[in-house]
N, C-alpha and C positions, 0 to 999 in steps of 0.2 A: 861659747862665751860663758862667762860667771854669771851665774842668777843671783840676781838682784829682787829680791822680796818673792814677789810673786811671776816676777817677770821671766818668759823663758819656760815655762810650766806650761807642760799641755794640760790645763786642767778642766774639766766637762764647762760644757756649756751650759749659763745658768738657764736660758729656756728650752733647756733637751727634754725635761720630765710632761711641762706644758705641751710642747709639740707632738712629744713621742706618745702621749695619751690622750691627744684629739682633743686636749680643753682651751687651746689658748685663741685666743678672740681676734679675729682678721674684720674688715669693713665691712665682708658679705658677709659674717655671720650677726651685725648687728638690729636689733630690731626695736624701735622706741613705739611708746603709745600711740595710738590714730598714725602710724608712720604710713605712708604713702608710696608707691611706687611708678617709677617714671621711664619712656620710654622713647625715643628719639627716632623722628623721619627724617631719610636721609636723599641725600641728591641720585639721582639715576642716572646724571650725567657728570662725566667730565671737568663741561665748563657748561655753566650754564646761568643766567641773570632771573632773577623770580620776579616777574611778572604782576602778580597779584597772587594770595595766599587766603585762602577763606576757612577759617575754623570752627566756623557757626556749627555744625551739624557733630562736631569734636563735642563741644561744649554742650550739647545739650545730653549726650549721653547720660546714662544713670551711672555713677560711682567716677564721671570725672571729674577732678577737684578742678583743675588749671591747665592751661596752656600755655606756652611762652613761644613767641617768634623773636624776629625782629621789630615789632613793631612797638613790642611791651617790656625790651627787654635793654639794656644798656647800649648804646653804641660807641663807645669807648673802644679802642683800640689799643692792644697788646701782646706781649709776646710771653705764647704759652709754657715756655720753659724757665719764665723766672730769669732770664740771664742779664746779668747785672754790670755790664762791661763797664771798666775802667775810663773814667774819663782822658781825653776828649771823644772817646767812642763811645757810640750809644746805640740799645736794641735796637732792632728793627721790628716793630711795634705793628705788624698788619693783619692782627686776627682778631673779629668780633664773637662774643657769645651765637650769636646765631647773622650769618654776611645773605649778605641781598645776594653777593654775585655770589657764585657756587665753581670751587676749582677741581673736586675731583669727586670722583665717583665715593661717597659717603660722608661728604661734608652736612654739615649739619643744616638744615631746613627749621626743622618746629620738636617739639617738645611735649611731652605731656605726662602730668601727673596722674593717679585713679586710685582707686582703692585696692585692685589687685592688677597685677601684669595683666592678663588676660582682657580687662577693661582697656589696659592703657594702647593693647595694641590691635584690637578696636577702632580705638580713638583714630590711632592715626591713618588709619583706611579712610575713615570721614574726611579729613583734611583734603582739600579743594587745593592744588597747586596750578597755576599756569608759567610754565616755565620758558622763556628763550634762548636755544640753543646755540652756545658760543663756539668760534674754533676750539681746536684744543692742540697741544703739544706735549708729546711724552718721551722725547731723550732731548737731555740737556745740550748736547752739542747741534741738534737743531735749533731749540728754544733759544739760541743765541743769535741767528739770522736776523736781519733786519725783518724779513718780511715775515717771522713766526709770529701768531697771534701773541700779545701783551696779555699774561696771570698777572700781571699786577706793574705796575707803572714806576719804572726804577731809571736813576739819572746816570749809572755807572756806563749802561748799557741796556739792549733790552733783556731783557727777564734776570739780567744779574741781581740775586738780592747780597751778597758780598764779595769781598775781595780779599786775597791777603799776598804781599810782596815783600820777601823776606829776604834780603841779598846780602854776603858775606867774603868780603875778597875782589879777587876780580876772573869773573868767570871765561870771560874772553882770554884771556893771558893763560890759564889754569886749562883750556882747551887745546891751546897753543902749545902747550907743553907737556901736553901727554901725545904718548908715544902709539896707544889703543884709546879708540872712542865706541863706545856702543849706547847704540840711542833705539828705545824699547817702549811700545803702546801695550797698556791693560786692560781690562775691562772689568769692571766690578759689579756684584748684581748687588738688587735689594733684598736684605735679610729682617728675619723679625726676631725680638726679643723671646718670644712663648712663653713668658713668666707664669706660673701656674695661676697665679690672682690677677684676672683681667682688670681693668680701670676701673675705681668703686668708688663712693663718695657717700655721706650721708651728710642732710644739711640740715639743721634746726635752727629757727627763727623766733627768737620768745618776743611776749608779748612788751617787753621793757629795750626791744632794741639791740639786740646781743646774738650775732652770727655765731654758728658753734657746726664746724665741720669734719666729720672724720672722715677717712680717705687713706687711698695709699700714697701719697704724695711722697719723695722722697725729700723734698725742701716746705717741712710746714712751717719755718717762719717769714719766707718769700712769699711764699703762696699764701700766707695771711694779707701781708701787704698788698697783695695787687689784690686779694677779693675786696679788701677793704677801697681800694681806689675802684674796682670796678661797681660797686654799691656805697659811694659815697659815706662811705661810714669811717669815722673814726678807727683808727686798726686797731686801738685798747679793747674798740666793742665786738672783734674779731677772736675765735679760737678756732686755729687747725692743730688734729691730732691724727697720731696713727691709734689703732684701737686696743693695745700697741704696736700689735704686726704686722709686717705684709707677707703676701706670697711670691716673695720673690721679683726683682723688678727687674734689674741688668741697663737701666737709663728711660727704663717706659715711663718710668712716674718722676723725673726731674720737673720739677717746678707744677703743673697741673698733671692729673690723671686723664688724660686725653680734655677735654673739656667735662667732666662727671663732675666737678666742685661747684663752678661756675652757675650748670645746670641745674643740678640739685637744690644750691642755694635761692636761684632765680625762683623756679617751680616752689620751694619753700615760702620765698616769702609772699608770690601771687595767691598760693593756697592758705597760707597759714598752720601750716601741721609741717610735722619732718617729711623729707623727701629722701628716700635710698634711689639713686640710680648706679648699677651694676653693668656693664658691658657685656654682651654675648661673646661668645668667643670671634664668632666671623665679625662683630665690631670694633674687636681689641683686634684684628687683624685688619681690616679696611680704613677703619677709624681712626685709629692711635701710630705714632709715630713710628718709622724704621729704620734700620740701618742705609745710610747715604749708598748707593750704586753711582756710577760714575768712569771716566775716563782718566788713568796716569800715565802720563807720560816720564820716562828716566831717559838722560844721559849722562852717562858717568865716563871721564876720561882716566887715563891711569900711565904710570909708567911700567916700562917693560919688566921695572925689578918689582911691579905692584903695589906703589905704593901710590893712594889717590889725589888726583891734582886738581879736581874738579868736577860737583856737581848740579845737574841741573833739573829740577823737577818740579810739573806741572799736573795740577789735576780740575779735572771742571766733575763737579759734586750736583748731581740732582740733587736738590733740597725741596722737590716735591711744590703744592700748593703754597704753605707758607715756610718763612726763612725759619722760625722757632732756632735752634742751637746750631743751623748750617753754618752761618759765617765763621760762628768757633769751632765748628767742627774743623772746617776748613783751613784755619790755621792750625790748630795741633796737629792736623795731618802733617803738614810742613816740618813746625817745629822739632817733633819727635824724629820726623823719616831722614833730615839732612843732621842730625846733631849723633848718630849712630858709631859714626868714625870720624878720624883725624882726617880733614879736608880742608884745606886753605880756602879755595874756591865754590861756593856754594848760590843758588839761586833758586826761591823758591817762587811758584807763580801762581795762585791757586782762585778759582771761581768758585761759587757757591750761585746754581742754576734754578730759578723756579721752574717747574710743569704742570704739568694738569694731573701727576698722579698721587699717591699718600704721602701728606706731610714724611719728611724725615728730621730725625733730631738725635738724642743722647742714646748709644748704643754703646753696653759696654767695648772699649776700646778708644772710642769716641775718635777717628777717624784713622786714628792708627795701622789698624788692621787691615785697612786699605794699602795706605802706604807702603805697609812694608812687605806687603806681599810684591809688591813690581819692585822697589829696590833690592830686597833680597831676591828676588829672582834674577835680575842684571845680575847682583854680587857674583853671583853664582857661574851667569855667563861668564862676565869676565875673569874669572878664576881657569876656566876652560881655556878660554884665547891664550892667559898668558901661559896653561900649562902649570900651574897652582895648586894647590890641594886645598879647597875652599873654606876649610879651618886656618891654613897656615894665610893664605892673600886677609882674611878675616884681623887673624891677631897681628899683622903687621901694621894693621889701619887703625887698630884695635881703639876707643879712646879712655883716656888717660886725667886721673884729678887734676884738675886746675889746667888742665889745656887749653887754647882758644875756640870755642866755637860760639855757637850764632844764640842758645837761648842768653835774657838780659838776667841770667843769676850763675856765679859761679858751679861747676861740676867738683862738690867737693870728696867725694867718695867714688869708686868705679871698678865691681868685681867683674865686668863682662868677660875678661880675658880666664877666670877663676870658674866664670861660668861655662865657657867653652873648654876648656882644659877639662874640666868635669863631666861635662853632660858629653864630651866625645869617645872618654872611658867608658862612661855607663856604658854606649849605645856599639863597645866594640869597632871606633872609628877606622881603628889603625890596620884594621881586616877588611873593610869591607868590600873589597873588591874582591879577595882570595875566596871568602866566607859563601858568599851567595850569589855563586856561579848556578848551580843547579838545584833547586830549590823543588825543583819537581815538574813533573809533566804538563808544558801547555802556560806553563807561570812563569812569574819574573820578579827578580827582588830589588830592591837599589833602598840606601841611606841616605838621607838627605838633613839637610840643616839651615836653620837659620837666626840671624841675630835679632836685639831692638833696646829698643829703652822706651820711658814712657816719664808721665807727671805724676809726682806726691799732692798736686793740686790744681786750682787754676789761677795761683798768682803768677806773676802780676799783670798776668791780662784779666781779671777780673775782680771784682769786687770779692775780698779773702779773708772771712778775720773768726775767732770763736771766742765760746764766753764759756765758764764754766763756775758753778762753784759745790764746797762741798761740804756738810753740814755735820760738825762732831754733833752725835747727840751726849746726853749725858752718863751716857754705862761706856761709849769710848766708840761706840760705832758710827760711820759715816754715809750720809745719805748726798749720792752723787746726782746733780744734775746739770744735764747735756741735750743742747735743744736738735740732736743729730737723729735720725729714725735707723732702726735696727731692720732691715728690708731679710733677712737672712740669713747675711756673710758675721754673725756673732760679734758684731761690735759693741754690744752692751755688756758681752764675756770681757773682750779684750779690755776695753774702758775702765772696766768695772778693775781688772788686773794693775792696769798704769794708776788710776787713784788709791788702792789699798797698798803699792809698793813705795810711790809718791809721797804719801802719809806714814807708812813704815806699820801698816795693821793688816792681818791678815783678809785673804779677800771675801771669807766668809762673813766679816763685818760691814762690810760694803752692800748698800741695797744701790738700786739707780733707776731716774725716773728718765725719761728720754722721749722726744718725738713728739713734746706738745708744746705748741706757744702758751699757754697761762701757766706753766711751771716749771718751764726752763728758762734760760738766755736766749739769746740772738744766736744764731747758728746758719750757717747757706745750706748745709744738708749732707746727706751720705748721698755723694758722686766720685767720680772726679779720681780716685783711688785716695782720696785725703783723708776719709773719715777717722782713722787711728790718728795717720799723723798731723793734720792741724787738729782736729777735736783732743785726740792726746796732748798734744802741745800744752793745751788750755789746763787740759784735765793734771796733766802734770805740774802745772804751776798752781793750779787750788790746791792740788796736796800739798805741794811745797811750801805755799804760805800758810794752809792751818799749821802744818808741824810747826812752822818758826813761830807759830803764835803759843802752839801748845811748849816748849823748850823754854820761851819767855817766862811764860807764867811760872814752869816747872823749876825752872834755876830761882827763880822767887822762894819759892818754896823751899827749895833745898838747900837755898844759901849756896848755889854755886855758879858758876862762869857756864851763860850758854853756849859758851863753843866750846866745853864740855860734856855735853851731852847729847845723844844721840836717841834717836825712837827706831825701833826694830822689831817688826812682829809685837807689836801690841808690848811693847817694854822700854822704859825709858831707860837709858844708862848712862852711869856718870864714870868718864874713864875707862869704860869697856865694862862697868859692875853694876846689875840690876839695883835699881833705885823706887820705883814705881810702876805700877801698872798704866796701859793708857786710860783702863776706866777710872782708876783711882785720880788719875789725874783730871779728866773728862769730871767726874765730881765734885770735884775740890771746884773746877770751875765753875762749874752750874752753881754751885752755894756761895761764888760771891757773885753774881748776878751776871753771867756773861755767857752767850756760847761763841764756841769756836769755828767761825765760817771761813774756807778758804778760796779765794777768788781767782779766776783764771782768766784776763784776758788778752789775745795775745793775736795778732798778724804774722801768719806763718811764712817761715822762709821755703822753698821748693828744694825738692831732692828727685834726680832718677833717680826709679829703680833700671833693672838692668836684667835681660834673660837670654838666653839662648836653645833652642829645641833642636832635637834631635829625630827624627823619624825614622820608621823602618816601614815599607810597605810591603805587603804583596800583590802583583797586579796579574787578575787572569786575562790570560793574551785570548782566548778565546770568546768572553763573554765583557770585556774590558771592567769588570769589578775590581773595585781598588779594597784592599783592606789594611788598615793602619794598623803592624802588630805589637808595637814598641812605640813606646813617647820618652823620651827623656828631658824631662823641664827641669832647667838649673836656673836658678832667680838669686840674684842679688836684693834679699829684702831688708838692706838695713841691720835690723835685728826682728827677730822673731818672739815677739809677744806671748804666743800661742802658736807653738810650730804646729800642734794640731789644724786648728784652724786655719793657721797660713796655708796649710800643705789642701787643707778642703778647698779651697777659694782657686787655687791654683790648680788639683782638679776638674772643679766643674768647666775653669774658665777653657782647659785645654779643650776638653768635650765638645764645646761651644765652638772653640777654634776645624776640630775636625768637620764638626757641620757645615762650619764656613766655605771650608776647601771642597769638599766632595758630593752635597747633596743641599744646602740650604738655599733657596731663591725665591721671590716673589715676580712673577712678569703679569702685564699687563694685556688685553688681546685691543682692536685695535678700535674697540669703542670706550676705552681706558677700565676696564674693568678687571679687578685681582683674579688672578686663576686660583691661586692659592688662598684660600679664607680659613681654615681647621689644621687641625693638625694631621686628619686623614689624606691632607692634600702637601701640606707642608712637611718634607722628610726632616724629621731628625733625627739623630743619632738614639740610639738604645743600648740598650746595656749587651747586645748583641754584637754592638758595634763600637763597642769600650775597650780600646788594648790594653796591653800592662803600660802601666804611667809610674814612671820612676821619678819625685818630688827631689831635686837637692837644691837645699839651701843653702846661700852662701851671704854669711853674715859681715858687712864691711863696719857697721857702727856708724851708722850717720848722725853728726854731730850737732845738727839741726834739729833731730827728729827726737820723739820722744822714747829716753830708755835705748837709742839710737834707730829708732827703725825706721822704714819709706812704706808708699802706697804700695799694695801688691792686684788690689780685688779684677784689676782689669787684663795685669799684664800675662796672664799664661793666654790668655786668645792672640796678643798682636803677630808673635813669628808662628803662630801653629800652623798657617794654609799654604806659609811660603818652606815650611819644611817638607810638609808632604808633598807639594808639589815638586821640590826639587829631590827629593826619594823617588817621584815615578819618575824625571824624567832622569837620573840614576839605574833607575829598572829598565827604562824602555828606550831612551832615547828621545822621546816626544819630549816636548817643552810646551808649555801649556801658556798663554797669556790672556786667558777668561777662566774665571771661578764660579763657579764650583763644576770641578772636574767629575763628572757625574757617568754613570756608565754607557750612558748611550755616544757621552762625547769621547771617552776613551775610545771605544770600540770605533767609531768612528776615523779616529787617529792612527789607529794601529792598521785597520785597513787601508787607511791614504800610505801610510810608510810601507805599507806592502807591497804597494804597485810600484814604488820610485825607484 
């Protein structure tokens, strides 16, 4: 596409020099006067009701400031991800600062501040607990028995904390008329983020009444209003900031940092000094939220010429202790997995299950990656039954702008078909069977593929809107502010690009302040994959209304017609012919008494994006190791801002997605405790385990979006696990319907196909 200002330019990211020289300032490196540090006891059980709690011999230690239980401590009820659903729906609001009953092995008990860690964990040895041990329940398709112990007291059903019923057509008819039915169970484990910057929080408490928290939050002006509701304070007398940065989130830090604000703040004001609490890692992993595990169910009917008549899909979602972002988890699972192809017939049916094991919540993909691993693994089936080439049964069903399907906003863009045509060149489609017959001794190869689509946001199932504005100074440069946190993924590069192009000045003029309530707008936060495009939205319309403001004044001046003139690169012109500079003109303003603010605020409309991956594996039949040696991600992202950047986002996300498929899991053993707490327990991928990844982009111009682009930050993980999966079973023959395919269950599988 034509570059437009700045837009389209891979140009460096303005905090590459900060990062890449160890000076830029994250939560854990903050440290204020008399600052305090704090240290949290945690449940050793399951389920379990506390009894009585005795802190006296806490509290008399030398160097401990404060304590906080339940006893001292708010008992308000809320939901820790800030989710703001659309009316007539409303959160499910069942987590206190520190709960009497205790649901899973590391919920929070007591609290304590001291003068050095070392004091603080001390402290919590002292602490007196007498605890009553409750049943407990840890897979959701039990917890839904009538006679499974009750996590928490729900009217849907027992331990249902949501629902979502999403139906489209008529499914009965749409079964009736397909000619192949295949109906397919999943199983999905629990995943963790491993963001390098575990949950942080610093809280200060002045003495005039003015909460001041920094943190990695990804939504600090949600997470001001509930601190403010949860300490009865006025929210003016509230500020959340990032410090500016975080390390990395991927949905850990949506709305709180596991509870560290709450805490910190709590501990703050019982002590009176600032409070740092930081997460150990085996905290950020027992503690903090994870990706949903769960059970889906597909069936898809089709006709014999492949073309789909009807689907039907169902998934019950461990949502862990409390609901936090399950129920919307729960529907974008839906949403995204049945809107992928043209189907008349659709039905989605989806639970959101409490347990007794680690809250789950906002994981990049946000429930997608679920999804589409069982529907793209059916696709694939039935591509087989009918005798298909699983690219060609794909772009038959392919969908198409303006089609009918079930989300409530028009598809008005749609390069998946562009996507797949592409990423099937890269990956050598049209060979792969001739190509990698013998690949060498003892091994096996197979390609495999798969499609999806995802949200530019969460409207309008949730509360969606951004504010922006952006301030001419007076030499003609612009100081942009956006109340969205930069976790990363270079969103204050990109931004910083949509306002200097927006405005028509180069992006070198542009500073930008971001990620704090007292000097930003209202903002819901960097999730969601929205952050370019609604915060863009905004950001693009502040620059559009300073320019019309600064062309106003400037046709004044020049005695001419402002739809004569134009601003471009720092230059105004009349007729296509330089006329003034923007600082000249930025001057002129300031000397008659005026600056130039341009105001952004805007309810964004939704756009898919759109991907399709391609895999190549190799599988040794001996030792059943899978190695991914080829990725091919073809993304419909609108338009590309920063192809640099886009093309970043969409490889870490892949990396992530291989984790998913082959090595990433958390289980439980059978007194509900994490086997996995570290990363020495927790496999991830490594740069050992990094194939070549071939980025292509395919730009459609969405018309909604700003400069035309859509969300990308989530979507290279959704088809990664269902590509490599249907590469091995390509290579082998196995077909896999549990993730992550890991070498002891390969091996496993290849020996069972041995014997049959």
């Amino acid at each position: 596409m034509k570059l437009e200002g700045e837009i389209g330019k891979p140009l460096p990211r303005i905090d590459a020099l900060e990062k890449a020289t160890g000076v830029a300032s994250f939560t854990t490196d903050l440290k204020l006067p008399g600052m305090l540090h704090a240290k949290v006891l945690r449940s050793p059980f399951p389920h379990a009701r506390i009894l009585s709690i005795d802190t006296a011999e806490a509290e008399k230690l030398p160097g401990v400031r404060a304590v906080a239980t339940y006893k001292n401590t708010a008992e308000c009820c809320f939901n820790s991800s800030c989710s703001e659903a659309n009316p007539p729906a409303v959160p499910v609001e069942d987590e206190q600062i520190f709960n009497r009953e205790l649901r899973y092995v590391g919920d929070e008990v007591a609290a304590v501040a001291a003068d050095t860690e070392e004091t603080a964990k001390r402290a919590l040895e002292l602490i007196r607990v007498e605890y009553e041990e409750l049943p407990a329940v840890f897979d959701p398709l039990e917890a839904m028995k009538p006679e499974a112990p009750a996590v928490h007291p729900c009217f849907i059903g027992n331990n249902i904390a949501g629902m979502a019923k999403l139906p489209m057509g008529d499914l009965e008819k749409g079964f009736a008329e397909s000619d192949i039915i295949l109906e397919e169970q999943f199983k999905l484990p629990v995943a963790k983020h491993c963001q390098l910057e575990t949950q942080a929080a610093v809280a200060d408490y002045s003495a005039s009444g003015h909460l001041t928290v920094w943190s990695t939050t990804q939504s600090p002006h949600p997470l001001k209003n509930l601190l403010a509701k949860l300490f009865g304070m006025p929210a003016s007398r509230v500020r959340v900031l990032n410090p500016p940065y975080i390390g990395g989130a991927f949905g850990s830090h949506v709305g709180m940092s596991g509870k560290a604000e709450p805490i910190a703040a709590a501990l703050a004001m019982l002590a009176g000094k600032p409070v740092r609490f930081v997460y150990d890692r085996k905290e950020d992993f027992i503690a903090s939220t994870t990706r949903h595990s769960g059970y889906i169910t597909v069936k898809l009917g089709a006709k014999r010429d492949g073309s789909f008549q009807a689907l039907y899909l169902n998934a019950v979602l461990n949502t862990g202790g409390y609901a936090n972002a399950g129920p919307d988890v729960t529907a974008v699972l839906g949403v995204t997995n049945i809107s992928i192809y043209q189907i008349p017939n659709v039905f989605y049916d989806g639970l959101c299950v409490y347990t007794n094991t680690t809250t789950a919540g906002a994981m990049r993909g946000f429930g997608n990656p679920q999804g589409n691993f069982a529907v793209e693994s059916v696709v694939d089936m039935m591509a087989e039954r009918l005798g298909m080439d699983p690219v060609e049964l794909r772009l038959k069903n392919v969908m198409t702008p303006y089609a009918p399907w079930l989300p409530p906003y028009p598809c008005a863009t749609c390069g998946l078909a562009e996507c797949m045509e592409k990423g099937a060149q890269k990956i050598g489609w049209a060979d792969r069977d001739s190509l990698l017959k013998n690949p060498g001794h003892g091994k096996a190869r197979g390609i495999g593929m798969a499609a999806g689509t995802h949200l530019s946001n969460s409207w309008p199932f949730a509360v969606e809107f951004d504010n922006a504005y952006l301030a001419v100074m007076e030499d003609g440069s612009a100081n942009l502010a956006v109340g969205v946190p930069d976790m990363g993924q270079g969103i204050a590069t990109t931004l910083s690009q949509v306002a200097a192009s927006s405005l028509g000045i180069p992006m070198d003029q542009v500073s930008i302040v971001f990620g704090d309530t007292a000097s930003t707008p209202y903002d819901i936060g960097s999730h969601a994959s929205r952050t370019l495009y609604s915060a863009g939205t905004a950001v693009e319309a502040a620059g559009r209304d300073a320019k019309q403001k600064i062309l106003e004044f400037a046709a004044e001046q020049l005695k001419a017609e402002p739809g004569t003139l134009t601003l471009e690169n720092g230059m105004i012109l009349a007729d296509g012919e330089p006329r003034m500079t923007m600082g000249e003109a930025a001057h002129l303003i300031h000397r008659a008494n005026r600056q130039i603010i341009g105001i952004g605020q805007t309810v964004p409309f939704n756009a898919p994006p759109w991907h399709a991956h391609f895999a190549e594996v190799e599988v040794d039949m001996e030792t059943g190791q899978i190695e991914v040696l080829h990725l091919a991600a073809a993304h419909d992202v609108g338009r590309a801002i920063n192809p640099d950047i886009v093309e970043g986002q969409i490889h870490g996300s892949v990396l992530q997605g291989i984790g998913y498929a082959l090595s990433e899991q958390i289980v439980y053993d059978k007194k509900g405790r994490q086997a996995q707490d570290s990363f020495h327990k927790y496999y991830l991928p490594t740069m050992l385990e990094t194939p070549d990844i071939d980025v292509i982009l395919v730009e459609t111009n969405e018309p909604s979006g700003p400069f035309g682009a859509k969300g990308v930050g989530e979507c290279g993980l959704v088809p990664t696990a269902a590509a490599i999966a249907n590469a091995v079973y390509h290579a082998t023959g196995i077909r896999f319907h549990e993730i992550p395919i890991t070498e002891e269950k390969m091996l496993e599988a290849i020996k069972k196909k041995e014997k049959e």
